[in-house]
N, C-alpha and C positions, 0 to 999 in steps of 0.2 A: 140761502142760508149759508153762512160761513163755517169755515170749517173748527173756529174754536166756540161759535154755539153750539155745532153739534157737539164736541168733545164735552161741553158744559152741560147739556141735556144728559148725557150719559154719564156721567158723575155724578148728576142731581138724581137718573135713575136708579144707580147701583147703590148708593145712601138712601134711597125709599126701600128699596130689598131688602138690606140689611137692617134698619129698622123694621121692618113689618115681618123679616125672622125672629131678629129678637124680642118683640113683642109677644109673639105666638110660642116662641121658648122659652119666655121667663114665665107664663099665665099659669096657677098653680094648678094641679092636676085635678082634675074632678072624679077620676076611675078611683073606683074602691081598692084598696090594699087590705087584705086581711091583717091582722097585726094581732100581738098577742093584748095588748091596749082593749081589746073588743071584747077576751074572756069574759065569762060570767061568774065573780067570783061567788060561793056561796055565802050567808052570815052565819051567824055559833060556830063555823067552823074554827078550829086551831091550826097554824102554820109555821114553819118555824122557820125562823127570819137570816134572809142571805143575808142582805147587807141594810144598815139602817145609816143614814143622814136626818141630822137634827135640824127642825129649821128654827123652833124653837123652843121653849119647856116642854112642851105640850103637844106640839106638832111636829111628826117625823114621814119622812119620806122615805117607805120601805120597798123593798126585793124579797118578796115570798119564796122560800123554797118550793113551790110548786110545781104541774109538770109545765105552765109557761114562765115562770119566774117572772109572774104580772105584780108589776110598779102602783101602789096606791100610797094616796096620801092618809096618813092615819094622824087619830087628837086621840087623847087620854082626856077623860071628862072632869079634869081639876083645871084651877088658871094656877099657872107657877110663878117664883120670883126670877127677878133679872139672872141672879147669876145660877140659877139650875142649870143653863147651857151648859156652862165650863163641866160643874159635877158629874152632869149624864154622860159628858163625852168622856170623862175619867173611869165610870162603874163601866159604860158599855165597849169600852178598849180592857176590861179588866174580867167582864162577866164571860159564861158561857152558856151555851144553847138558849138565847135570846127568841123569843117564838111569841103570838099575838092572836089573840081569838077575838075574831070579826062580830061587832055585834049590831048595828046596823049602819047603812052608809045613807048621809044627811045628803039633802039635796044641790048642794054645794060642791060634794064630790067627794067628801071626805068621809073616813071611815071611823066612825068610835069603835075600837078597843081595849080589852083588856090587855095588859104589856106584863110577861113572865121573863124572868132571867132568872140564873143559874148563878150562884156563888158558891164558892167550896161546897157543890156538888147539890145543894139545898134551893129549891124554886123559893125564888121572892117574884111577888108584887111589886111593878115599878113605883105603881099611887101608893103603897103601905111604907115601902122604901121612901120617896120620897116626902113621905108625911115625916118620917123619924127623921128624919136630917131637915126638916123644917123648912122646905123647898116648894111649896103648897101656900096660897092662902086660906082659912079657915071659912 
């Protein structure tokens, strides 16, 4: 055996290593991580809302003031028009103490609630809000 097959052997070996590392280092992990994703959130409860992202009229992606600050996706049980986006994202940079009482969560993953905000100091209804400014289908 020559002396640039052996050198060719062991190049071809040290590239099976390294692939058959990175193989077994990219494979996603299967050990459990507790995470707060796992909470049990209660329903009827009330909570009041760290941070809300709108995905659309109807469906928002909230931050529970909680003691995990557990991430659910929540609907309000209207279908809204196109441009409710723009307005909710105007009342909810303008409302305070914005909070949501869980009523129960669909199989989907999603949670139907009630949606409360706070304007000059006085709790609204997001659906009763949203009915008066005509942002609701009937």
């Amino acid at each position: 055996m020559g002396k640039s097959k052996l050198i060719e052997i062991v190049v071809l070996g040290l590239w099976l290593l390294i692939a058959v590392v990175l193989f077994i280092r990219l494979q996603p992990s299967t050990q459990y991580v507790p995470s707060s994703g796992n909470t049990v959130i209660p329903e009827k409860k009330s909570y009041d809302v760290k941070k809300i992202s709108i995905i659309d009229g109807n469906t928002f992606d909230l931050i529970l003031n909680d003691d995990s600050f557990s991430r659910i996706l929540a609907e309000i049980p209207v279908k809204t028009v196109l441009e409710s986006r723009k307005k909710l994202i105007d009342l909810f940079n303008n409302c305070e103490k914005p909070r949501v009482v869980l009523k129960k969560k669909d199989s989907d993953g999603k949670w139907v609630v009630d949606f409360y905000i706070h304007i000059n100091s006085k709790e609204i209804d997001l659906i009763d809000w949203m009915r008066s400014n005509n942002l609701v289908y009937q």
